[in-house]
C-alpha positions in Angstrom: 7.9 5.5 -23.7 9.1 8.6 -22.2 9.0 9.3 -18.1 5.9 9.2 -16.3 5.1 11.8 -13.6 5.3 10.9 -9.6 1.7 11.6 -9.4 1.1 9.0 -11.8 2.6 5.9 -10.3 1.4 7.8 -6.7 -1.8 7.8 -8.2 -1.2 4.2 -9.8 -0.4 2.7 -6.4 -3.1 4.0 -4.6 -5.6 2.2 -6.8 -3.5 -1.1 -6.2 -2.3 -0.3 -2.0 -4.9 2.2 -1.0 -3.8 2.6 2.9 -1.2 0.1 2.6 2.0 3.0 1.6 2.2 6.1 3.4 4.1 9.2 3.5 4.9 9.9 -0.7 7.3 13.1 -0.4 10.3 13.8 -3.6 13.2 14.9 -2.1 14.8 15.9 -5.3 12.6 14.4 -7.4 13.3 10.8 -6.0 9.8 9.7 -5.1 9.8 8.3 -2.0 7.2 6.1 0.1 6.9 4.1 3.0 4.8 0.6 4.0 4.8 -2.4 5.8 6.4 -5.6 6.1 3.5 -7.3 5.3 2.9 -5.3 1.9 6.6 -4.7 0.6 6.6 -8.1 -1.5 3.3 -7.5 -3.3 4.1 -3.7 -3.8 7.5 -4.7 -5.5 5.8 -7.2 -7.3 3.6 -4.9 -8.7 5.9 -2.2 -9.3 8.1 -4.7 -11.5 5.5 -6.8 -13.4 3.2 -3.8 -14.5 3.3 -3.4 -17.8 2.8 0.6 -17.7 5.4 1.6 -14.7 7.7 -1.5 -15.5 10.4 -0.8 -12.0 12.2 -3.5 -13.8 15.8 -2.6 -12.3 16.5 -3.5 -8.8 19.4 -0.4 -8.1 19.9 -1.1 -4.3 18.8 -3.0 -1.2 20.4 -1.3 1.7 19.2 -0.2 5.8 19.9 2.6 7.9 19.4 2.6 11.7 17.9 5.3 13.6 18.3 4.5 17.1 15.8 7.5 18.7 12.8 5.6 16.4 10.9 2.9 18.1 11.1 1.2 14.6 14.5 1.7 14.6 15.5 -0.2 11.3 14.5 1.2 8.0 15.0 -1.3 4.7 15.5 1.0 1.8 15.0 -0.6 -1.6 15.8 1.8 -5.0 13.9 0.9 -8.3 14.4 1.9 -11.9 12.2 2.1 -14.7 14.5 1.2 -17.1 11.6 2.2 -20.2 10.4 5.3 -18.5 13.4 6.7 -16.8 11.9 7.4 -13.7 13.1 6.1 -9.6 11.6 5.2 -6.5 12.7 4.4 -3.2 10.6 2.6 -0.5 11.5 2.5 2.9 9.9 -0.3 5.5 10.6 0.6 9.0 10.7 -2.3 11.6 11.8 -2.6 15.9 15.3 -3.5 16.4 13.7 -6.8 18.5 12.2 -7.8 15.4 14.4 -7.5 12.2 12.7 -9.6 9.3 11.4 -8.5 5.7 10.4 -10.9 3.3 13.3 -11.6 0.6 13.0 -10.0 -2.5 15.2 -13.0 -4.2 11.8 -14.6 -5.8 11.7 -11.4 -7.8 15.2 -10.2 -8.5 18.1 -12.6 -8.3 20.4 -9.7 -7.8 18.7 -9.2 -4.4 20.5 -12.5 -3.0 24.1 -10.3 -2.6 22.3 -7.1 -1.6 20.5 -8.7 1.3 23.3 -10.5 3.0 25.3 -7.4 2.8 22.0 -6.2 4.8 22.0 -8.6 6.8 25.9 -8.7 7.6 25.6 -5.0 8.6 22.9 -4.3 10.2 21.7 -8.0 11.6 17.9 -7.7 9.2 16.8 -11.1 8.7 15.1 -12.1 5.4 12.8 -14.7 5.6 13.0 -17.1 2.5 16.6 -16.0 1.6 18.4 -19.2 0.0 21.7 -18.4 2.0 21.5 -15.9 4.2 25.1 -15.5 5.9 28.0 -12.8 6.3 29.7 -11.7 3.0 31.8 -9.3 3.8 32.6 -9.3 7.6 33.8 -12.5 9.6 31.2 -15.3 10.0 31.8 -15.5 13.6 31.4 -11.7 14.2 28.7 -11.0 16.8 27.8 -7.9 16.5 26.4 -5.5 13.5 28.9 -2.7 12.4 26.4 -0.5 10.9 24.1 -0.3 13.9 24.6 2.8 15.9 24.9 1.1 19.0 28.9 1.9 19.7 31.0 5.4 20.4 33.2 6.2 17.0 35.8 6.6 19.1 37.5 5.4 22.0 36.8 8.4 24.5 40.1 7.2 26.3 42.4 8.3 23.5 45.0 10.6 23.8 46.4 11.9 20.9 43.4 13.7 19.5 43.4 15.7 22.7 43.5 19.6 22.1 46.8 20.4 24.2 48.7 18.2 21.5 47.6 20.7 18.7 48.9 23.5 21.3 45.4 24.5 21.6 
């Protein structure tokens, strides 16, 4: 097969998820969409099992935190069609008070890593993980090292201070 168009699968999902995805844009050709919570596990189901778009190739679970959002917490998940070379990315914003998705480990066994390092970063809580825990930090860390919750610096320092630099 050679690569379908953005429209297409745009126009693909919309029969499928009319209302439930929003905001399609391509920043450089990456066609990119948002939804919910409550739709992300059917939408990735449908992207992977349909025979026509086949988004066979889990690339990336990751998050990003934007602290000035009410939904603070975005999920980003990167697919590849494999067949018809062709990418999306979906993003599923949620409130920092509230940090759960659905796992995406029923589908795509490579999910299991992806999400704990999720998890151990920014704190987002999958429900029906098989072992959700730290992988790459401490397990008794109590804090999330991705948020944007902390200065990037000690404002006490001294030796980045301008008169050092005779400036």
């Amino acid at each position: 097969m050679g690569k379908i168009s953005n429209q297409h699968i745009i126009d693909q999902l919309t029969a499928q998820f009319d209302g439930q995805f929003t905001a399609p844009t391509e920043p450089f050709g990456l066609l990119t969409l948002e939804t919910s919570t409550g739709t992300i596990n059917s939408l990735l189901t449908y992207l992977k099992n349909d025979k026509e778009l086949s988004f066979n190739y889990l690339t990336d679970i990751t998050a990003v935190h934007y602290p000035e959002l009410e939904k603070a917490l975005c999920v980003v998940y990167h697919l590849h069609s494999l067949t018809n070379n062709v990418r999306i990315r979906i993003k599923v914003f949620m409130p920092v008070s509230n940090p759960t998705i659905p796992t995406a480990t029923t589908l795509w066994e490579g999910a299991n890593w992806m999400e704990r390092e999720t998890f151990d970063f920014f704190g987002i809580q999958f429900t029906g993980h098989p072992d959700l825990r730290r992988i790459l930090n401490v397990d008794d860390m109590t804090v999330f090292p991705m948020r944007r919750e902390y200065a990037l610096e000690d404002p006490n320092r001294v030796d980045k201070k301008d008169f050092f630099f005779g400036r």
